[in-house]
C-alpha positions in Angstrom: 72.5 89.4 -66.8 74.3 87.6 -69.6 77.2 85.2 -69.1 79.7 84.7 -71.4 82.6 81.5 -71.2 85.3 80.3 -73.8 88.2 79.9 -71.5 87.7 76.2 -72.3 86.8 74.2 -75.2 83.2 74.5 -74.7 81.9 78.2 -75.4 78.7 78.8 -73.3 76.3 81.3 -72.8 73.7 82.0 -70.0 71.1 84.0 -69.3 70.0 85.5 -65.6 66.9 87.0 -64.2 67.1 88.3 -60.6 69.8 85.7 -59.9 67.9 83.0 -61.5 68.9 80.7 -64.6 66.7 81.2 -67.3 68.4 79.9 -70.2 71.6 78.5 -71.5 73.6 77.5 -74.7 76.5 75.6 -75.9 78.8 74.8 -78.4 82.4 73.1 -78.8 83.8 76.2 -80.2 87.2 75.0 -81.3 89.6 78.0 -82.9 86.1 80.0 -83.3 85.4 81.4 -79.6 84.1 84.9 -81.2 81.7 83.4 -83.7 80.4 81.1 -81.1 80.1 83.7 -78.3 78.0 85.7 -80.6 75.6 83.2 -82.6 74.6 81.3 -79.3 74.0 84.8 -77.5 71.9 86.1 -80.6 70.1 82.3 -80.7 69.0 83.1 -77.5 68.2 86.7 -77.3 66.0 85.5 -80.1 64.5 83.0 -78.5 62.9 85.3 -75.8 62.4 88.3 -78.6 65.0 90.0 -76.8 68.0 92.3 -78.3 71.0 93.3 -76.2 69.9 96.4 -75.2 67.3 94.1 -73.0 70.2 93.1 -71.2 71.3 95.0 -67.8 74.9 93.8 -67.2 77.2 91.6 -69.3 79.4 88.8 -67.1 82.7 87.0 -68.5 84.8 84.0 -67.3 88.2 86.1 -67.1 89.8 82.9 -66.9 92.8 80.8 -65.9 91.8 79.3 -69.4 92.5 79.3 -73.6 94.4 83.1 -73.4 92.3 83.7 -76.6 89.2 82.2 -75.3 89.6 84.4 -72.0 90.1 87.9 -74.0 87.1 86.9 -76.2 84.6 86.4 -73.7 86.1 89.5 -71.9 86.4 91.8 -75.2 82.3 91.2 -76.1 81.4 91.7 -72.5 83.2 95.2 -72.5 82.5 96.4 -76.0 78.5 95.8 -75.1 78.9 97.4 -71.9 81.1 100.3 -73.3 78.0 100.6 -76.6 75.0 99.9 -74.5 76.6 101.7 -71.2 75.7 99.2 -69.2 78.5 97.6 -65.9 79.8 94.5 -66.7 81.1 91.8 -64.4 83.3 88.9 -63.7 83.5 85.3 -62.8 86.8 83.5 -62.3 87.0 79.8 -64.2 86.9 78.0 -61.3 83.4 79.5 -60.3 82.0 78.2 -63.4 82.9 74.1 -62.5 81.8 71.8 -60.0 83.6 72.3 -57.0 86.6 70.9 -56.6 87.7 70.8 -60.1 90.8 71.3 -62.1 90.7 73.1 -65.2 92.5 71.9 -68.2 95.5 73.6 -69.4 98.1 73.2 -72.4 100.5 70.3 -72.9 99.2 68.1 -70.6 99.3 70.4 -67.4 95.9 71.3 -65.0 95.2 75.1 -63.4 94.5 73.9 -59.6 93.1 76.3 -57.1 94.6 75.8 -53.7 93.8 78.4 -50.7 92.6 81.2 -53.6 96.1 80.3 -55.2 95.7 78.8 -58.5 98.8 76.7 -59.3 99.7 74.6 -62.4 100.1 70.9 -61.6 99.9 67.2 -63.7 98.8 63.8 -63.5 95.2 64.8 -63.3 92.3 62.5 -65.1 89.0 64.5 -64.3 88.5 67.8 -65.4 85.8 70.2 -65.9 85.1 72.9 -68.4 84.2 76.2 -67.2 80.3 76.8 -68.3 78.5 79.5 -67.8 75.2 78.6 -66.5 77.5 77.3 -63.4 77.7 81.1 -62.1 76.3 82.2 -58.7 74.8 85.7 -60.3 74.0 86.7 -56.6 76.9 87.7 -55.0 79.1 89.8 -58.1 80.3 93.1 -57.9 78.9 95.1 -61.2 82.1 97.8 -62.4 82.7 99.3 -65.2 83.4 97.9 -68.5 87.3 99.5 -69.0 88.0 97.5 -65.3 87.5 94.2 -66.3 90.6 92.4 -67.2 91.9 88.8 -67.7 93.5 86.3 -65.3 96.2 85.4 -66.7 98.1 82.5 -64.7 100.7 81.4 -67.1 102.4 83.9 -70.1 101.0 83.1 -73.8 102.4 80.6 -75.7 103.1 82.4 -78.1 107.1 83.1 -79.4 108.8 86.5 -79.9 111.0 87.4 -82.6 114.6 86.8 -82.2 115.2 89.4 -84.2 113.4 92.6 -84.1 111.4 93.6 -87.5 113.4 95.6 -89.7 112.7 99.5 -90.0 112.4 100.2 -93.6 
């Protein structure tokens, strides 16, 4: 199994064998969660001569997390289930840091997971970023790639126009 993260700063990669870690890679990845996602999974597929065809199920973080990050790590993990028709699985955020652990957001604010509610809270100092080599492989529930979708906790921050585009 392959796991993919980018729902925080760090984009990770990890590789599973009959629930078993057997290698992982990381990168800050910044504005680039794609790029990263891909060169540290073909780094190492490489390093085990391995291709992605090799590669039974594909597992993302599906978040709370970066909104693009999140629909990175779940867009690879369905296109190569979808081209190698393979299942594909998912992880929330908070299964990929240490226990107990808030998850930064934007402007200051923390994604908090209280009785399997995550809430939005402030004033935390220690965080942890998802990684991937965190997951418990053992337990997930393999579906198909079209059912895997984001978590989304808080709407994007991104603005709408005020005025709709003109119709030419």
């Amino acid at each position: 199994m392959l796991v993919l993260s980018a729902s925080g700063p760090v984009a990770s990669v990890a590789l599973f064998e009959n629930a078993s870690l057997v290698k992982t890679k990381e990168r800050e990845a910044g504005h680039r969660a794609s790029q990263c996602l891909i060169e540290l999974t073909d780094e190492m597929l490489n390093e085990f001569n391995m291709d992605l065809s090799d590669i039974d199920c594909f597992c993302a973080d599906r978040g709370p997390g970066s909104f693009i990050g999140v629909r990175v790590g779940i867009t690879l993990a369905k296109s190569w289930g979808f081209a190698l028709d393979r299942p594909v699985a998912s992880l929330s955020a908070f299964d990929l840091v240490l226990s107990g652990s808030c998850i930064q957001s934007r402007k200051g604010f923390f994604f908090v997971r209280e009785k399997g509610a995550v809430s939005l809270r402030e004033g935390f100092t220690e965080c942890s970023t998802p990684r991937a080599s965190l997951a418990n492989v053992s337990e997930l529930a393999e579906t198909a790639p079209e059912q895997l979708l984001p978590e989304y906790v808080l709407e994007p921050s991104i603005s709408t126009p005020k005025v709709p585009y003109a119709q030419a």
